[in-house]
Structure formats: C-alpha cells, structure tokens
C-alpha angles and dihedrals in degrees: 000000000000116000112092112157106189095120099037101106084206102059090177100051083047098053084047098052082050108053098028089085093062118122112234103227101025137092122280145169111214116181110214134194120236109188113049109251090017128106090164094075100052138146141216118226109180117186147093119321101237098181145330133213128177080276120030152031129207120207132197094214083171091237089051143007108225138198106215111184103232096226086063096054110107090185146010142178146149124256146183134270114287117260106251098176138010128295147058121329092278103049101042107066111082120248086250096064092032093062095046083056085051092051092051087059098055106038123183129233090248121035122196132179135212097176121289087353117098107224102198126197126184105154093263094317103138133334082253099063094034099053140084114242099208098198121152119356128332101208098239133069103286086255093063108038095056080050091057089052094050089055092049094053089050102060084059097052078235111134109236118252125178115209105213123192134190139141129313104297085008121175115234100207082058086074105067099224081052090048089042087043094053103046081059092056102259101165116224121239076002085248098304116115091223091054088056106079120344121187120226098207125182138182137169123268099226081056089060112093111251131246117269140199083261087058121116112241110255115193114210115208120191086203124068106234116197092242084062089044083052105060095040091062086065086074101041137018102265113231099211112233089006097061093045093048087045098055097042097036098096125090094254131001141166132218112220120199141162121192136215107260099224099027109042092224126135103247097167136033147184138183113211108191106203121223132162109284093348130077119202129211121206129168114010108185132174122175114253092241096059096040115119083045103104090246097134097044084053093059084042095058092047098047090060095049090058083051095053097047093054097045107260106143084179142064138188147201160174135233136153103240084226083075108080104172088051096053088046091050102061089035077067093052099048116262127120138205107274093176153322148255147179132201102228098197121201121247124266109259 
C-alpha cells in the first residue's frame, strides 16, 4: 500500500487524509502502527469499515471488531471482495459478498440495518433499491426479524420484499427466510415473470470485445443530465426525486450514451456503477428503431474498456432469466451466470 508518512511533519493530518477516502460499508486494508513514533512495527487490519469519527475508526476484521485511532494509520485503501473459491476475478468472490457489492451500486434513497441485513427504500423505484437483502445474521430469531422489517416497510406504505439469493436453480425453501417466507404467504417473483429468477451474471472486462473504428461514438458522462434521464425513462416509470437519488447514489458512476447521427437524439444508453476492482452494468437500452444495429455491444464494450483502464478485471450484472435474448446476449459476450435471486413479496392485506 501507498501511505507512508515518514516524511509528513503532521502525522496525524497524515493518518486522517489517508484514511478520509475510505467507504463505510466497504472493504478496506488499513496498516496501523503499533508502537507510537514507529512505523517499523505496523500492522494490517483488512474488513469491513464499520464506522469513522474525527477520530476513529472502527474495523470488522470477522474475528474481531477494532477501534484503530485514525492519527496512527500509515496507510489505507479500498479493496475488493475477498476470494472465497478458485478462478479468475469474476468467479471467485461468493454470492454473498458479491450482492453486498451490488448493493453498494444501486443504492436507495433510505438505507436501514438489522444487523447484517440491508432494509432499502426508494419510494417504488425497482425491486433492487425496495427490498431487504437478508445476507449474514440479523441479529434477531428468523420470526422476528421478518416481522421488524414488516414494520419498517410499513412505515413506509412500501409493501416488504425480500430479495433471496442462492446458487444457479436454486430452491427457495432450501434457504431458511425463503422457507419461513413462504410459509407466510410471501408470494415468489410477486406474480411478475422478471421477479421470478434473475441471473447475476459476471465476466471479465479484458474478455469483452473491444471498440472499433466502425463503433459508434459513445460519450460517458460522470454527471446524469436530464436528456439522459429522459431517455431512461423510456425503459422504466420515473419516480421523480427517487429515481434521480437511485442512479447517482453510488460512489462513483458513468453515464453511457450514444446518439442518433442525424437527429441528435440519445438512442442508447448504459449505467456503469464503479467499485474497487469490479465494474456494474445497469440499464442497457437501446430504441427499438436503432436495435440490430450492434448499439449495446458498443456500450459493452465501452464499459469494459473503462474497466480495463482503471483497473476493473470483473464485471456484473443483472437479467431476469424470462428473458431469454437478453441472457443469450451477454452469454455472447462472455458473462455467466454467477448466481442467482428471487424477490419473495408479501401478500396484499
């Protein structure tokens, strides 16, 4: 890691800038010195960074939670999800890890916790940002924490919807909130065909065929215009406010957009959500008078050089397993399915 601060005459502004760039939430590596004066006799601690003060930060390292006083960090940066199984970049984090990532790219207006389970709000806008993502331990006996998240939602005269993952084909009655769901009448896919079973797919950027001179131009903008809004709504209801907040609520994000030559006009569009090491793709449109004509490959294929230049080897998304082109598109691309989820909705009163 970068960070030494040997030569810094302010240590503790130094261990501040360092560590003030953190994500809370994400996973970090943070080298600590242990003896005052001393960056010889240092530490890594490498988890999930719980929280930060002026003064503190505190670090799930997942054998211990530590309190690490920010003037004494030599060093800090984000990193990736841990490896949890064999293979390239894409294929070895767990689903687990990989959906708190996703999370992380499609954030909601209104963020709760239960303990290790993520309650999202955005007013109705997608089952992503309006869903519990019940990963790791709540806290609470299974009973009564689907009953806390009732409550929550309804407070929010937001119907509750669990979103539960597993592996490819998956039962949900195998993962014990789907079996207790269930058995409450939570109703699977809540009677849409693209709740039903959605594909996390991933690939790796350098396997992405690159842009060429026949390429259409694609302009990335880090900022969401409301032309670009515009068109996206062509795809989806806007939510006014909560769709906004949704597409520009990640740490970083581009938006991708290709325009009409003699019009002007955007005629295909793309979201990349920007993490440490993983790039995310979300709402690839293109207007059905310009399809067949190789426009989503194009922002692909941008996406994943951007990707590759920043140094981003994987790639995620997201597509209903009803739709069938689509699957088949990113299969020809290169992605496979990682894993799988279901949104499990709870009956109407």
């Amino acid at each position: 890691m970068n960070g030494d601060t040997a030569s810094d005459p302010n240590p503790e502004t130094a261990g501040h800038r360092l560590s003030a760039g953190l994500t809370i939430g994400g996973r970090v590596v943070v080298r600590y010195r242990l003896e005052e004066g001393s960056d010889a006799s240092a530490t890594d601690f490498v988890g999930e960074l719980i929280a930060r003060n002026d003064d503190f930060l505190i670090v799930d390292t997942r054998t211990e939670r530590v309190k690490l006083i920010r003037a004494d960090v030599i060093a800090a940066k984000d990193v990736p999800p841990p490896a949890s199984r064999a293979g390239r970049p894409h294929e070895r984090v767990s689903a687990d890890d990989l959906e708190k990532l996703m999370a992380k790219g499609w954030e909601p207006v209104e963020r709760g916790g239960l303990g290790d389970w993520i309650l999202r709000a955005a007013a109705g806008f997608t089952g992503r940002a309006n869903s519990v993502l019940p990963v790791g331990d709540a806290s609470l006996p299974l009973d009564k924490a689907i009953d806390f998240c009732e409550r929550w939602y309804a407070e929010r005269d937001l119907p509750t919807i669990f979103q539960v993952h597993g592996e490819p084909g998956f039962d949900v009655t195998s993962v014990p909130v789907g079996d207790a769901l269930l058995e409450r009448g939570y109703l699977a896919g809540g009677g849409r065909d693209d709740w039903d079973r959605v594909l996390v797919m991933t690939g790796a950027s350098a396997a992405v065929p690159p842009l060429t001179i026949e390429s259409a131009p694609v302009v990335a903008d880090a900022a969401l215009s409301p032309e670009w809004l515009l068109a996206f709504g062509e795809q989806r209801p806007i939510v006014p406010g909560a769709t906004e907040a949704v597409l520009t609520g990640s740490d970083g994000q581009l938006f991708l957009s290709i325009r009409d030559e003699e019009s002007g006009r955007i005629v295909a569009l793309a979201r990349m959500a920007i993490h440490v090491g993983w790039a995310g793709i979300f709402g690839v449109w293109v207007h059905p008078e310009h399809r067949r004509r190789g426009l989503a490959t194009t922002l692909v294929s941008a996406i994943a050089m951007v990707a590759r230049e920043n140094a981003m080897p994987a790639i995620y998304l997201q597509v209903s397993a009803d739709n069938a082109p689509g699957v088949d598109f990113w299969r020809s691309l290169g992605f496979d399915v990682h894993h799988e989820y279901t949104y499990l909705v709870q009956p109407s009163a």
